[in-house]
C-alpha positions as CSV (number, residue, x, y, z in Angstrom):
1,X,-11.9,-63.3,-36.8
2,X,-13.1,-59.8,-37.6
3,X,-15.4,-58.7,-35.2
4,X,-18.6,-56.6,-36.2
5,X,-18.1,-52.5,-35.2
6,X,-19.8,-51.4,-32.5
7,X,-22.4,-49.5,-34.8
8,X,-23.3,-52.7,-36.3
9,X,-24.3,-54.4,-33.2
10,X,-26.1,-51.5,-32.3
11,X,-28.8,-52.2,-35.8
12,X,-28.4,-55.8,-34.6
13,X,-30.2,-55.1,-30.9
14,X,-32.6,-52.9,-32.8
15,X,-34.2,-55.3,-35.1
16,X,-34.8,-57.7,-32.2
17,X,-37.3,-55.0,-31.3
18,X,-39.0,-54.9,-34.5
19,X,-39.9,-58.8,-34.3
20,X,-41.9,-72.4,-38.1
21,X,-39.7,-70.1,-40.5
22,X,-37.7,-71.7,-43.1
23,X,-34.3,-70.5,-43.0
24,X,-32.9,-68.9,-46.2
25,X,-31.2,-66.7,-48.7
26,X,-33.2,-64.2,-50.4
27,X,-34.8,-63.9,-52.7
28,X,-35.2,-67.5,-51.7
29,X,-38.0,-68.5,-48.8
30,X,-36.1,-72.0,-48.0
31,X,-33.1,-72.4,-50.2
32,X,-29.6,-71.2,-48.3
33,X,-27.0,-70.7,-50.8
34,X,-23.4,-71.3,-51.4
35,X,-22.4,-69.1,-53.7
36,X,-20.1,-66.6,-52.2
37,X,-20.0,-63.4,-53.1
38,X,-16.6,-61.9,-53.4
39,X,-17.1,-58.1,-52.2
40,X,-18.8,-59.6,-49.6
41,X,-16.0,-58.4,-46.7
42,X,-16.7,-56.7,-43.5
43,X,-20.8,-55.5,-45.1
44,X,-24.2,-55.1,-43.8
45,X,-27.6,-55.9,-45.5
46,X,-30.7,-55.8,-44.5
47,X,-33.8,-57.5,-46.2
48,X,-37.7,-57.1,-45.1
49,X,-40.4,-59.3,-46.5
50,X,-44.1,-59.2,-46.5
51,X,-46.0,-62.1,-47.8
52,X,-49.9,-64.0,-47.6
53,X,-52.2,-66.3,-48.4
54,X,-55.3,-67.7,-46.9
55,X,-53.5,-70.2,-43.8
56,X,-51.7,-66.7,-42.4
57,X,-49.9,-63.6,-43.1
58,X,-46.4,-62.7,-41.9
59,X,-43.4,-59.5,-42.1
60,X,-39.9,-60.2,-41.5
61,X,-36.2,-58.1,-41.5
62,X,-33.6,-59.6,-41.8
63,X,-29.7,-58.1,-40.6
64,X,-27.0,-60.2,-42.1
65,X,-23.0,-59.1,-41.4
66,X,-20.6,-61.2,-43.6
67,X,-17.2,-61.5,-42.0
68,X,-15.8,-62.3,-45.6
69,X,-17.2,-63.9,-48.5
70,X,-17.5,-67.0,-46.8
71,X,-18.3,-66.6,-43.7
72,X,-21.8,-64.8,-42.4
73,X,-24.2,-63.8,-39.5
74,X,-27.9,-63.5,-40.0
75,X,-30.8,-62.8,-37.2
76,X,-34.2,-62.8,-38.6
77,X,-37.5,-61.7,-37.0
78,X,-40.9,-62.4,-38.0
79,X,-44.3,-61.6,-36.8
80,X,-46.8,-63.5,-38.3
81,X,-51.3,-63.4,-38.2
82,X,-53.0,-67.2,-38.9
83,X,-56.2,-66.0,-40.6
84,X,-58.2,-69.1,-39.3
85,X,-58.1,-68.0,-35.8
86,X,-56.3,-64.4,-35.7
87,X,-54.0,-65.4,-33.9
88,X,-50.2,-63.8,-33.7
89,X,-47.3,-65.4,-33.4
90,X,-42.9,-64.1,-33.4
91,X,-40.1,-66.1,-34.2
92,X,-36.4,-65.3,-33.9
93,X,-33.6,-66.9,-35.6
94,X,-30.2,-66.6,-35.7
95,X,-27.6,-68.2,-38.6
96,X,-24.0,-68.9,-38.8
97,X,-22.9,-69.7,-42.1
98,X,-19.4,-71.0,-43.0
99,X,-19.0,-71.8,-46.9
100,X,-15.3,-73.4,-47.6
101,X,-15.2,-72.8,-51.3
102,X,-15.0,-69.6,-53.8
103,X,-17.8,-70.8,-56.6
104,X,-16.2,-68.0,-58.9
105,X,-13.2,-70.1,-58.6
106,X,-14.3,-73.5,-58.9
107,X,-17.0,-73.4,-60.5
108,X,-19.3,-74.8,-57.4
109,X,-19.4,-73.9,-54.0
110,X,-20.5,-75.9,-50.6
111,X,-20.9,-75.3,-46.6
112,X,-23.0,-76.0,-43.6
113,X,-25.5,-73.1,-42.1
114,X,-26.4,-73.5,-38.6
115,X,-29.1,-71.4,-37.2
116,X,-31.6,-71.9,-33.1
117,X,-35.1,-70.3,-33.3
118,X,-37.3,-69.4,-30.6
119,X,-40.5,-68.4,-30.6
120,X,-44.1,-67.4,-29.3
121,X,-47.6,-66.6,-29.2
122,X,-50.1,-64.4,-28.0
123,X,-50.7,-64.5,-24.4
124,X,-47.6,-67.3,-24.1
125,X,-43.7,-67.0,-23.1
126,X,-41.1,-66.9,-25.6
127,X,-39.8,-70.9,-26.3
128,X,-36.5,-71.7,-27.7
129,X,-35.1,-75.0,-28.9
130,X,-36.0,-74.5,-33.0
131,X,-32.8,-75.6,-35.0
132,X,-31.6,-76.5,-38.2
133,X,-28.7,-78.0,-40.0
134,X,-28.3,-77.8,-43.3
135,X,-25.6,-78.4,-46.1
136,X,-26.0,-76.0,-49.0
137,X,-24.5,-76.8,-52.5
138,X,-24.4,-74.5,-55.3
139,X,-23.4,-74.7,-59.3
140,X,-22.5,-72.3,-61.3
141,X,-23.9,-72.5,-64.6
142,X,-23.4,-69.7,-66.2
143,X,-20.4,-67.9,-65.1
144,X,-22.5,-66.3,-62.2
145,X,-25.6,-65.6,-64.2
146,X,-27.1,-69.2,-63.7
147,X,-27.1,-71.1,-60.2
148,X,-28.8,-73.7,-59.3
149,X,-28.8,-74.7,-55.8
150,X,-29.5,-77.9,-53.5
151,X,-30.0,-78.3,-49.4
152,X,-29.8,-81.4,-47.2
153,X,-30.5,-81.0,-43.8
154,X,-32.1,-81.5,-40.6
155,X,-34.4,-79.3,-38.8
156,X,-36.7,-79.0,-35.7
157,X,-39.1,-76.4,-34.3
158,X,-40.2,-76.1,-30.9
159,X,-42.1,-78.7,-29.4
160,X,-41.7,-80.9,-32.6
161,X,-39.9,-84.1,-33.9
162,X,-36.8,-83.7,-35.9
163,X,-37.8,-83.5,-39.8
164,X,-35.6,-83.5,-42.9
165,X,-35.4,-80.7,-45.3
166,X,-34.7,-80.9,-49.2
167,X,-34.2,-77.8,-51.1
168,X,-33.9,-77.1,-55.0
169,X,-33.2,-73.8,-56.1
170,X,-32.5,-72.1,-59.7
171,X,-31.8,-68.6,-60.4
172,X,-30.4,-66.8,-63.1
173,X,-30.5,-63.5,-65.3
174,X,-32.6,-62.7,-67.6
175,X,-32.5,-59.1,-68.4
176,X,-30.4,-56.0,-67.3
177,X,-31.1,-55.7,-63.7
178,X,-33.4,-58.6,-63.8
179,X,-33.3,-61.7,-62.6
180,X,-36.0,-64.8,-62.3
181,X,-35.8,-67.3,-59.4
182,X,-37.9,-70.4,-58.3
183,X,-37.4,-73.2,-55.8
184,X,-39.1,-76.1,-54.3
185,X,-38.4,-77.6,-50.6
186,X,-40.0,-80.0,-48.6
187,X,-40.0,-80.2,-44.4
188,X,-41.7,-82.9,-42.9
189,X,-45.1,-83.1,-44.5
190,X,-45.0,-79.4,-45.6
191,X,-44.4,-78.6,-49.0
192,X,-43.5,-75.2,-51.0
193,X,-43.0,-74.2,-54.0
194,X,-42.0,-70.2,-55.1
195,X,-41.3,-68.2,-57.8
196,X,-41.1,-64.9,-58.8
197,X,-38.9,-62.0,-60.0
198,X,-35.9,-59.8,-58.8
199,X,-35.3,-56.1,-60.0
200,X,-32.0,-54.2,-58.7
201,X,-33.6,-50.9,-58.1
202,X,-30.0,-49.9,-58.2
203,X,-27.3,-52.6,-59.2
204,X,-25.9,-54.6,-56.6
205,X,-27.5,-52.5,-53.9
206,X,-31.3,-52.3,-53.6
207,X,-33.4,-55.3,-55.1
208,X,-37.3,-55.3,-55.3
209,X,-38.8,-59.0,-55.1
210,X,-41.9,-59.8,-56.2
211,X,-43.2,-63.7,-56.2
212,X,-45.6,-66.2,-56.1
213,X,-45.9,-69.3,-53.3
214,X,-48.1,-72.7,-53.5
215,X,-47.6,-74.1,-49.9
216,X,-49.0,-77.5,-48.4
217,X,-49.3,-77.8,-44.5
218,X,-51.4,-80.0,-42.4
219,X,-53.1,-81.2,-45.7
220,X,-54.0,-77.6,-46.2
221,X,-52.8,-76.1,-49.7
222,X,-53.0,-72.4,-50.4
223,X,-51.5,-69.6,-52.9
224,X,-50.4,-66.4,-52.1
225,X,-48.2,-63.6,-52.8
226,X,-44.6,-62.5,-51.6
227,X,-42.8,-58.7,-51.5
228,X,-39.6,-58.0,-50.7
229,X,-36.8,-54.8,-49.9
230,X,-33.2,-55.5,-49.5
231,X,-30.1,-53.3,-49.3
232,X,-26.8,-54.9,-49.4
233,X,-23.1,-53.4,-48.6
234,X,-24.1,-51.3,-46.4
């Protein structure tokens, strides 16, 4: 296996100083994809996020290095604000990714993403043992303009029972440059559903996201708004 350069680890140890996340592709919020990307060999991206609504506020990055077009590292790091209370909290998550089909070749694609999470809040230690397990599958359905995409997994935070997560995504062009997405997932009792826009500032290289959420937790439902940067093969 490839291993990253030296530089790359280097952006890698950096963004852990910059930071109950759902684990995903963007523009996505819970939807991991299998759709592999075939230039995707030996490249860096990274992705930052900003989103709110009235239960919190939270800011990610994101550093993902894919191996090759099937296989991929991610560590995400999020700092979060819960309006109700003010309070702060940091998460940190790291994925491995394995997909074991080309979807430009057959038409569909499939894999398993792993990722551990730990976390913490103000005034309290940092606390591991988050996971998840999830299988992604993803159909082409329009010779790479149109996916549509569906998760089955497992997950767990901290402190909390095991839940199941469901995940159903659709994307697809619309536009030069443009691209609308949605998706709706379920985790336990929580519930999300997001939509919104993507616009390659340049193509294939810097995309502006711009979305809106509908989220149910703890009986709790709330709208809000979702921003997003990302730069890819760099």
């Amino acid at each position: 296996m490839t291993r990253p350069p030296r530089g790359g680890l280097f952006v890698l140890l950096w963004a852990l100083w910059l930071g109950g996340a759902w684990a995903s592709d963007r523009p996505f919020l819970a939807v991991s994809t299998a759709a592999a990307e075939e230039d995707d060999d030996q490249v860096w991206s990274l992705q930052t996020q900003a989103r709110g609504d009235r239960i919190d506020r939270a800011h990610s990055v994101a550093v993902e290095y894919a191996v090759d077009p099937l296989q991929s590292f991610q560590l995400e790091l999020t700092r979060s604000r819960r309006r109700a209370d003010a309070e702060l909290a940091w998460s940190a998550e790291f994925e491995v990714k394995q997909l074991f089909n080309h979807i430009a070749r057959d038409g569909w694609g499939w894999g398993v993403s792993l990722s551990v999470e730990a976390g913490k809040k103000s005034g309290q230690r940092w606390r591991g043992g988050g996971w998840s397990a999830v299988l992604p599958v993803s159909l082409d359905l329009a010779e790479g303009t149109g996916l549509a995409h569906l998760d089955l997994g497992l997950t767990r935070e901290a402190g909390e029972d095991r839940q199941r997560l469901l995940a159903l995504g659709i994307e697809g062009n619309v536009a030069p440059r443009t691209r609308l997405f949605s998706e709706w997932a379920r985790r336990g009792d929580e519930r999300l559903l997001h939509a919104g826009v993507r616009y390659w500032l340049k193509r294939e290289r810097i995309a502006l996201d711009v979305s809106w959420t509908h989220r149910r937790i703890d009986g709790s439902r709330s709208s809000g708004w979702v921003m997003g940067l990302a730069w890819y093969d760099l």
